[in-house]
PDB file of the backbone (N, CA, C, O) and the ligand in Angstrom, with CONECT records:
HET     ZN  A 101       1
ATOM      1  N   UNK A   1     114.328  -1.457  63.240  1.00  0.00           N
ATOM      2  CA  UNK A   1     113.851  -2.251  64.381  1.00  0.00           C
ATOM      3  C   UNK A   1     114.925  -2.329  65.462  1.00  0.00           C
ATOM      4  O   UNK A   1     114.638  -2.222  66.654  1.00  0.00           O
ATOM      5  N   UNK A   2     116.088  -2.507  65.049  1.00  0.00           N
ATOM      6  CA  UNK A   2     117.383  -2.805  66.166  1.00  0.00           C
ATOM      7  C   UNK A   2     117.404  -1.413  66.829  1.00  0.00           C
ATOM      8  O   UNK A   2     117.685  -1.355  68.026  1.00  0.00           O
ATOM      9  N   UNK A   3     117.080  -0.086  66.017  1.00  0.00           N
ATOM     10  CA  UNK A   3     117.231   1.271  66.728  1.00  0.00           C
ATOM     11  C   UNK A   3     116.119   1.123  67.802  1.00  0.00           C
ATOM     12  O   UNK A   3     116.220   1.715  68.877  1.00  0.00           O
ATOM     13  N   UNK A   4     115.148   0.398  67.532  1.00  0.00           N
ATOM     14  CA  UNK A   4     114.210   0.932  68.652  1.00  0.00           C
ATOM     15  C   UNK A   4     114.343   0.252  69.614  1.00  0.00           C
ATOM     16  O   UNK A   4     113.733   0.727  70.571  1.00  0.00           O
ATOM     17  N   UNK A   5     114.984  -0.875  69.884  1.00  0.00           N
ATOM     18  CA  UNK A   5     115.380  -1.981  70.529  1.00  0.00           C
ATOM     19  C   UNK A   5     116.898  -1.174  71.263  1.00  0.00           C
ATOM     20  O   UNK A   5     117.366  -1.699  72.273  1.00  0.00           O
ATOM     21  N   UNK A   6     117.298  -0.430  70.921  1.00  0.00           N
ATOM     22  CA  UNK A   6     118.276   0.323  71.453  1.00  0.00           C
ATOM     23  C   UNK A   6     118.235   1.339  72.088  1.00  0.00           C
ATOM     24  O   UNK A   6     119.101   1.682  72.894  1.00  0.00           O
ATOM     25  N   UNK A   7     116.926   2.143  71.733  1.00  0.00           N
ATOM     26  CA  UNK A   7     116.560   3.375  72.795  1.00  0.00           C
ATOM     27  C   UNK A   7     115.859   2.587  73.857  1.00  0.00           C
ATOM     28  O   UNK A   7     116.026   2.861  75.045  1.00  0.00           O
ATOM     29  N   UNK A   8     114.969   1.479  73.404  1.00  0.00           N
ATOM     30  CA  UNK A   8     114.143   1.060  74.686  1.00  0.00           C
ATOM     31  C   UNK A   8     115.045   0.537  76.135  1.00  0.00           C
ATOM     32  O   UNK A   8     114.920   0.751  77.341  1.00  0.00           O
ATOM     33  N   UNK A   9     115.862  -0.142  75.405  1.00  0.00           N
ATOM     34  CA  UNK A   9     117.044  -0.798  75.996  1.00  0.00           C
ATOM     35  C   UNK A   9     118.344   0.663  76.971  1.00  0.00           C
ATOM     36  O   UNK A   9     118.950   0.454  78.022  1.00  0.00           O
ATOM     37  N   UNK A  10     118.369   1.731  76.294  1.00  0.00           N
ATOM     38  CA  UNK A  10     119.111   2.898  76.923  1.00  0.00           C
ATOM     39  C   UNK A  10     117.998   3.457  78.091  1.00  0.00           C
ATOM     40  O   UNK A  10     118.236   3.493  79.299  1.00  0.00           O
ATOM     41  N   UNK A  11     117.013   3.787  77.588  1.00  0.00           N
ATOM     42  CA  UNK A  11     115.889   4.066  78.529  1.00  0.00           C
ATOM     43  C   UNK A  11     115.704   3.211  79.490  1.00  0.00           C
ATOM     44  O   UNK A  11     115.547   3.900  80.498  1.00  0.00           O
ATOM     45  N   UNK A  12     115.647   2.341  79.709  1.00  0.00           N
ATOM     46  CA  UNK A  12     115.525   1.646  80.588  1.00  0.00           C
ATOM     47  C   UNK A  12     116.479   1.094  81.892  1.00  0.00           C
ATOM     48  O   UNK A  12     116.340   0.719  83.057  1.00  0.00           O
ATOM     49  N   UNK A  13     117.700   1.342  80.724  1.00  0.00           N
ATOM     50  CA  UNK A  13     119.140   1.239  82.019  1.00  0.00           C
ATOM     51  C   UNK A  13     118.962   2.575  82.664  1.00  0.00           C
ATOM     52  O   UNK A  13     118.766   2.564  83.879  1.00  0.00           O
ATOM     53  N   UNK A  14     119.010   4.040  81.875  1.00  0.00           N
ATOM     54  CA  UNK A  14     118.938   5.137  82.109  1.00  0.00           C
ATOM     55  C   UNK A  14     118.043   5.027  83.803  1.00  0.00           C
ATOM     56  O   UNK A  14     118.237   5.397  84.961  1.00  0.00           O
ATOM     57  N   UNK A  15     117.569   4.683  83.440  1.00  0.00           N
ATOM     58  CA  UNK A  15     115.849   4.761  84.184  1.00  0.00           C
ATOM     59  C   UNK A  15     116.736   4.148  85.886  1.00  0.00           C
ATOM     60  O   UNK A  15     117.183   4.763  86.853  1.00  0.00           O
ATOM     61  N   UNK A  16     116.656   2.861  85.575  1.00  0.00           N
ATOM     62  CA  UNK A  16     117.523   1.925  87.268  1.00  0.00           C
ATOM     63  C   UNK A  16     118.982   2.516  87.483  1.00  0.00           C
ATOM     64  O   UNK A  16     119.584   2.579  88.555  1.00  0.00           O
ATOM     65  N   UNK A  17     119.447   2.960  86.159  1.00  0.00           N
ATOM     66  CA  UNK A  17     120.773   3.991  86.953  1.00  0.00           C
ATOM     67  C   UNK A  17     120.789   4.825  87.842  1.00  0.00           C
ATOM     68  O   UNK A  17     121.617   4.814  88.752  1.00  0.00           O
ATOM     69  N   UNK A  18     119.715   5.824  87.690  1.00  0.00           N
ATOM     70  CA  UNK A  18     119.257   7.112  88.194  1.00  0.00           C
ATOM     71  C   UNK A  18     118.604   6.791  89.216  1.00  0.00           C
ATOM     72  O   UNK A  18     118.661   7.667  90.080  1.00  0.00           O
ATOM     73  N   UNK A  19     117.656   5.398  89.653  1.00  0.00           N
ATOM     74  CA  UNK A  19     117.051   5.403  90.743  1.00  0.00           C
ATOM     75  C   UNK A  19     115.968   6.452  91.188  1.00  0.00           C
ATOM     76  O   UNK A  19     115.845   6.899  92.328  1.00  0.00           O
ATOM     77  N   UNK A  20     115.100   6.813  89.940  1.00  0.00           N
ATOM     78  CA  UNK A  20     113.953   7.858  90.478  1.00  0.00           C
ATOM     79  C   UNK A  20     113.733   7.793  91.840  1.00  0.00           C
ATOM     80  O   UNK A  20     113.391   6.694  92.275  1.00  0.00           O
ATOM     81  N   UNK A  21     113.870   8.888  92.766  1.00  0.00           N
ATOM     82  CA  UNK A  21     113.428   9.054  93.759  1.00  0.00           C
ATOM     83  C   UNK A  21     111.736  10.022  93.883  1.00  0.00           C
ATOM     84  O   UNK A  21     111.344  10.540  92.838  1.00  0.00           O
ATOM     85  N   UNK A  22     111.212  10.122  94.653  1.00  0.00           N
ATOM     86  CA  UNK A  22     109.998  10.715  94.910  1.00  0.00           C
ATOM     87  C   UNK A  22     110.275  11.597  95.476  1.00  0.00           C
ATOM     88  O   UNK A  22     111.039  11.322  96.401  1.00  0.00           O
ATOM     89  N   UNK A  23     109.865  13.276  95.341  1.00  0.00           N
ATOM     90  CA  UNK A  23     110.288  14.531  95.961  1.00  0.00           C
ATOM     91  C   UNK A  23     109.179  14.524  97.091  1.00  0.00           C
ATOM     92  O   UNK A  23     109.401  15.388  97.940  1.00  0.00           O
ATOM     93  N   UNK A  24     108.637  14.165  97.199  1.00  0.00           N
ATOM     94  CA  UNK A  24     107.596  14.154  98.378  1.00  0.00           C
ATOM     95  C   UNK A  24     107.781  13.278  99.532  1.00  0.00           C
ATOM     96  O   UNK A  24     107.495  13.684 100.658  1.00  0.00           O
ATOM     97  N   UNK A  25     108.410  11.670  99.255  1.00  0.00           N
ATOM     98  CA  UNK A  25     108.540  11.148 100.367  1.00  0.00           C
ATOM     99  C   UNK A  25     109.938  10.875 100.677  1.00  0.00           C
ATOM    100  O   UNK A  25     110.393  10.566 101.778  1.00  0.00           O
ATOM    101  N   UNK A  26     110.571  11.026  99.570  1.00  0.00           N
ATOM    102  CA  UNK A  26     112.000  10.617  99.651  1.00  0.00           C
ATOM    103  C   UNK A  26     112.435   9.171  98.722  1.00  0.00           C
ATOM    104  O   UNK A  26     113.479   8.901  98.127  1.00  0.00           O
ATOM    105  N   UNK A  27     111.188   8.421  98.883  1.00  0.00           N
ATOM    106  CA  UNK A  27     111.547   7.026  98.637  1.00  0.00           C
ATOM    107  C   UNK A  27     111.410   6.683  97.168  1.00  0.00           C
ATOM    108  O   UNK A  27     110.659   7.220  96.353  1.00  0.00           O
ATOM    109  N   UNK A  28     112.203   5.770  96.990  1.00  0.00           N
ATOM    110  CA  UNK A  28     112.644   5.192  95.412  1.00  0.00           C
ATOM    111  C   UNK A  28     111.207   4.669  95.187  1.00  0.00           C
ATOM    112  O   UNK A  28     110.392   4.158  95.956  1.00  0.00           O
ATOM    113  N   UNK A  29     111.166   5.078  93.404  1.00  0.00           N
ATOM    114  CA  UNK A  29     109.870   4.795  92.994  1.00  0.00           C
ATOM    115  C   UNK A  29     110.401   3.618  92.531  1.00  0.00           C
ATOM    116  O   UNK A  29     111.566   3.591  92.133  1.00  0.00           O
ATOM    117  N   UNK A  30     109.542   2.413  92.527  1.00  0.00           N
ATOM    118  CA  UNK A  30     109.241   1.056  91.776  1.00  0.00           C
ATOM    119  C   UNK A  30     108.456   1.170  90.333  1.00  0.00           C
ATOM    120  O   UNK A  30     107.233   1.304  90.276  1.00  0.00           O
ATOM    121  N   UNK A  31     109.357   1.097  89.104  1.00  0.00           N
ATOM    122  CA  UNK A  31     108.266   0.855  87.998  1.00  0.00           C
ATOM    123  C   UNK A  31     107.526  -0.359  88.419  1.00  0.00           C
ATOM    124  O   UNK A  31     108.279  -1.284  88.723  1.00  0.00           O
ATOM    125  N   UNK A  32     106.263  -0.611  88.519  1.00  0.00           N
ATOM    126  CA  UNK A  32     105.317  -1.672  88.486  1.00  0.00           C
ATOM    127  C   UNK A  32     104.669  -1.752  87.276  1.00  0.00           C
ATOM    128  O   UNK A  32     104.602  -0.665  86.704  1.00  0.00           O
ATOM    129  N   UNK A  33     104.115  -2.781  86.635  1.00  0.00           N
ATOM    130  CA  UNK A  33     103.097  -3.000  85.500  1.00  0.00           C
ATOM    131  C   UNK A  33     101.664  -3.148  86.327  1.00  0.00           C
ATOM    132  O   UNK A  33     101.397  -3.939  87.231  1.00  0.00           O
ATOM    133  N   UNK A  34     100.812  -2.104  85.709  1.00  0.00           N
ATOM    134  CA  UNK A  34      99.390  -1.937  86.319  1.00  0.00           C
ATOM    135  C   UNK A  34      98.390  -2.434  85.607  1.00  0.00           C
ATOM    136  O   UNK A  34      98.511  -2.467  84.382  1.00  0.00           O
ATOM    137  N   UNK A  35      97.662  -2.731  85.991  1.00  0.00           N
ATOM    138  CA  UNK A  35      96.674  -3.577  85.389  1.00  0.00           C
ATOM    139  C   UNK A  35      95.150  -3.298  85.479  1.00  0.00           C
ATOM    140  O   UNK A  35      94.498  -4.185  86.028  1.00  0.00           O
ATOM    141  N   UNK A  36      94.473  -2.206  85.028  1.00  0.00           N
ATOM    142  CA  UNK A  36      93.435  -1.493  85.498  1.00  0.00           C
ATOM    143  C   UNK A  36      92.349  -2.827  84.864  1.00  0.00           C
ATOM    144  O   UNK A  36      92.837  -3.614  84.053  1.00  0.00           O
ATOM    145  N   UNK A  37      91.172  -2.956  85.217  1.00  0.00           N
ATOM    146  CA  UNK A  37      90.191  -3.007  84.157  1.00  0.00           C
ATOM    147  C   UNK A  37      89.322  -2.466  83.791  1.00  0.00           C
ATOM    148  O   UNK A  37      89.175  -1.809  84.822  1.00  0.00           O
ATOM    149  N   UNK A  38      88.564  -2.141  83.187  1.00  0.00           N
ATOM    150  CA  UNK A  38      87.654  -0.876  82.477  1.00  0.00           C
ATOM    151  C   UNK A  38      86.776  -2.149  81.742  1.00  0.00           C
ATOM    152  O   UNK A  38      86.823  -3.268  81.231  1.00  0.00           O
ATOM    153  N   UNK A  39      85.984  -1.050  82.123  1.00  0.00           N
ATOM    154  CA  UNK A  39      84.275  -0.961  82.059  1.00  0.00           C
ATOM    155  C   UNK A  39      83.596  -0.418  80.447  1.00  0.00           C
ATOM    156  O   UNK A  39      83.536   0.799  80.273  1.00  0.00           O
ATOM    157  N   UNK A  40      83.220  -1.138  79.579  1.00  0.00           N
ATOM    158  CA  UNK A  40      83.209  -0.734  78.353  1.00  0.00           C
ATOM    159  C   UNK A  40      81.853  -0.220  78.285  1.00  0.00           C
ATOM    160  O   UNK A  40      81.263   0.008  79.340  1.00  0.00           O
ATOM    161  N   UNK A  41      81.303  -0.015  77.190  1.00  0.00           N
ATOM    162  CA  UNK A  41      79.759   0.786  77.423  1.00  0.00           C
ATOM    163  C   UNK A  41      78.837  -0.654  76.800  1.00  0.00           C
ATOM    164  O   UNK A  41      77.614  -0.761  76.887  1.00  0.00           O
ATOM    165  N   UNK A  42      79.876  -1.797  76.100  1.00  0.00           N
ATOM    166  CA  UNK A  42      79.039  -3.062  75.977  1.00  0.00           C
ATOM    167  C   UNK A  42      79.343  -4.026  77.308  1.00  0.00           C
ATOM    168  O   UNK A  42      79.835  -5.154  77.264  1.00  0.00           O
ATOM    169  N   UNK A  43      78.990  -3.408  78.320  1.00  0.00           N
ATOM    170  CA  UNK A  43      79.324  -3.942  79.542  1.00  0.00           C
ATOM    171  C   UNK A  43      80.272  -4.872  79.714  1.00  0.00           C
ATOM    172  O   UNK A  43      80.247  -5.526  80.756  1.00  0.00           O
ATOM    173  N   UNK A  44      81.326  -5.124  78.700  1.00  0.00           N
ATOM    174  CA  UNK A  44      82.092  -6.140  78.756  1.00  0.00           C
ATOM    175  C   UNK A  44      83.370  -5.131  79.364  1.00  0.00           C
ATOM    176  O   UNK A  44      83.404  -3.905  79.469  1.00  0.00           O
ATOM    177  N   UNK A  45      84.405  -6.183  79.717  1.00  0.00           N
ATOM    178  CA  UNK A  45      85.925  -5.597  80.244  1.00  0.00           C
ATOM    179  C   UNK A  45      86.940  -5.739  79.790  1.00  0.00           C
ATOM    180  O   UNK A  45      87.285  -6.868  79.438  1.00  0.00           O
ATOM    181  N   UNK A  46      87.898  -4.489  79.617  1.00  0.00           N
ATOM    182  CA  UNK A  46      88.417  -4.235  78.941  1.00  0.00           C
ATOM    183  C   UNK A  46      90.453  -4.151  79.911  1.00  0.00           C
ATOM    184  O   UNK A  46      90.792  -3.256  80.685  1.00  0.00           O
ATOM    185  N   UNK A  47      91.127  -5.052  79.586  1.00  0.00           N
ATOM    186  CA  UNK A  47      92.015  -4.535  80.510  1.00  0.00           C
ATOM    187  C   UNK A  47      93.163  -3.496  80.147  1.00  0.00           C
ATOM    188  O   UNK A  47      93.652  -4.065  79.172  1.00  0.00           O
ATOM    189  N   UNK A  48      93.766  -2.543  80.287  1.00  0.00           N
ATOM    190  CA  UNK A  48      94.487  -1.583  80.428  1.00  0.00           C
ATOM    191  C   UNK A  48      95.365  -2.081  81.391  1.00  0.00           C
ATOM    192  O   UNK A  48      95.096  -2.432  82.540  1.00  0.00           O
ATOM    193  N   UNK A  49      97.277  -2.079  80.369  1.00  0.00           N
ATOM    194  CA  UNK A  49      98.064  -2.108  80.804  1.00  0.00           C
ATOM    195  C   UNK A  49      98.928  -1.015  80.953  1.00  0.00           C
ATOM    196  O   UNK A  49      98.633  -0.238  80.046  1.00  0.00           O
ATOM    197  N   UNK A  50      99.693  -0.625  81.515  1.00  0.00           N
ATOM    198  CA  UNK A  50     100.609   0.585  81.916  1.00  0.00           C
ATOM    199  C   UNK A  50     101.324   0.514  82.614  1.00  0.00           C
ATOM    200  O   UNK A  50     101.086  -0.413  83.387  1.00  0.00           O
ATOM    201  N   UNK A  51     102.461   1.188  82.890  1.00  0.00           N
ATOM    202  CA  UNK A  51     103.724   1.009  83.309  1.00  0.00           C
ATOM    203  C   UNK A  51     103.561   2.481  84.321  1.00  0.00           C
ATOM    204  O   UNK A  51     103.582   3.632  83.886  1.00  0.00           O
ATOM    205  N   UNK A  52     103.398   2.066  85.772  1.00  0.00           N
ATOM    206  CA  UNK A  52     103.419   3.100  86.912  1.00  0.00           C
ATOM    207  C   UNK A  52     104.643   2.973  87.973  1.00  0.00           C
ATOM    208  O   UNK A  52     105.320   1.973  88.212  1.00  0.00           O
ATOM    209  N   UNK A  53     104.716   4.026  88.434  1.00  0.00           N
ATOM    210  CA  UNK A  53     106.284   4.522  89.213  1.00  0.00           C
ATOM    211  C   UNK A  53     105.428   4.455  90.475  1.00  0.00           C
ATOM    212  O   UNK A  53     104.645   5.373  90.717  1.00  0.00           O
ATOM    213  N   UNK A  54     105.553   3.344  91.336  1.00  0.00           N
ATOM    214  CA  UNK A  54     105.359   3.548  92.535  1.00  0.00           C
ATOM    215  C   UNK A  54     106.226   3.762  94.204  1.00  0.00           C
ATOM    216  O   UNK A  54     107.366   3.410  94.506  1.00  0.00           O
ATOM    217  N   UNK A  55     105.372   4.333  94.896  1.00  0.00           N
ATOM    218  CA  UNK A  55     106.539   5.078  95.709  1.00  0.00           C
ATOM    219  C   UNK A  55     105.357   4.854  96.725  1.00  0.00           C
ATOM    220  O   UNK A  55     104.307   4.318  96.371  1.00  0.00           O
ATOM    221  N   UNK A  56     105.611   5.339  98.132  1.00  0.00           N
ATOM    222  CA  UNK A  56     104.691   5.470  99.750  1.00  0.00           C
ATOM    223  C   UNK A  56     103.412   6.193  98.981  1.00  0.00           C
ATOM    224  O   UNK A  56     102.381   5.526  98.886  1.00  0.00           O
ATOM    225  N   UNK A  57     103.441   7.530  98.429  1.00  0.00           N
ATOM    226  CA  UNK A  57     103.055   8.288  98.183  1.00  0.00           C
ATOM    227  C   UNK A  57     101.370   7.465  97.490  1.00  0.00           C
ATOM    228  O   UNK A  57     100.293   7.517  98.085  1.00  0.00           O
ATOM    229  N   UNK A  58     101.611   6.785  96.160  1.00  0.00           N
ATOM    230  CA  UNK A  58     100.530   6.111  95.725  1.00  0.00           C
ATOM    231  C   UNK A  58     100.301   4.846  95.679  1.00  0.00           C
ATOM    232  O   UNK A  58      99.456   4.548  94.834  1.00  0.00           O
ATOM    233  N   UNK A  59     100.988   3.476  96.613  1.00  0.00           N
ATOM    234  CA  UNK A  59     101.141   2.589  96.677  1.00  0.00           C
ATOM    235  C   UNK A  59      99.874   1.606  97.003  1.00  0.00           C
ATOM    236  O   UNK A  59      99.647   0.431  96.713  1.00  0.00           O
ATOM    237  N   UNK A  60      99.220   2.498  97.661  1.00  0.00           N
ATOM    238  CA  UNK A  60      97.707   2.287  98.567  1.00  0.00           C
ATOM    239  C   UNK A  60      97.097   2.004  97.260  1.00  0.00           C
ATOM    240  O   UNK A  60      96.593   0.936  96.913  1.00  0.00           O
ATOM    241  N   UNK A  61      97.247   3.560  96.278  1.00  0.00           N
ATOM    242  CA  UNK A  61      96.117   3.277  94.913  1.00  0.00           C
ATOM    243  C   UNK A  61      96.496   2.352  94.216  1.00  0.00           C
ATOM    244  O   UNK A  61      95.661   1.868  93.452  1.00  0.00           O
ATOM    245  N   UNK A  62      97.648   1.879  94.232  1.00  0.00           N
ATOM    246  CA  UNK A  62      97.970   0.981  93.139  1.00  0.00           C
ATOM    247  C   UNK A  62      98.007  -0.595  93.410  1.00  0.00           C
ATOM    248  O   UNK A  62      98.042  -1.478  92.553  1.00  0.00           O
ATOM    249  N   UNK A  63      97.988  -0.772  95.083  1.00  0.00           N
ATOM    250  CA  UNK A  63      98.181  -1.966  94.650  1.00  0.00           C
ATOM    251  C   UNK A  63      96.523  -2.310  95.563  1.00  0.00           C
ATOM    252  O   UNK A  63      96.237  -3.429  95.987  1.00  0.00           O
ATOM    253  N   UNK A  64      95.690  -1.180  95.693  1.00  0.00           N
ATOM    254  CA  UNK A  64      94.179  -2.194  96.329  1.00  0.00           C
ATOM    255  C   UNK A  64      93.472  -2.719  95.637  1.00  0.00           C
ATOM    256  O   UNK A  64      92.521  -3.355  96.091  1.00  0.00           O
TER     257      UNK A  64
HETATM  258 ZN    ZN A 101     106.313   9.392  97.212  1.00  0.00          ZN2+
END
């Protein structure tokens, strides 16, 4: 358990060290937590969480 708590923890400094940039606009991507909701086939809703890199590029999709 402490190992996985240690890669998550390296990954993640890794990650704001490096400052992902976007090859398309230039600009630093933002990890954001996304929050879709979905549509189940028992018409009920379902939410979907995920972890998205936002930048100029998809900011529109992510945050309307
Ligand atoms: Zn971009």
């Amino acid at each position: 358990m402490a190992k996985q708590q240690d890669f998550a923890e390296k990954a993640k400094k890794a990650l704001m060290e490096k400052g992902v940039k976007c090859p398309k606009c230039g600009g630093a991507k933002v990890s954001t937590m996304y929050i879709n909701s979905v549509k189940t086939e028992k018409s009920t809703y379902r939410f979907n969480r995920s972890m998205v890199a936002v930048c100029k590029c998809n900011e529109k999709e992510v945050y309307a």
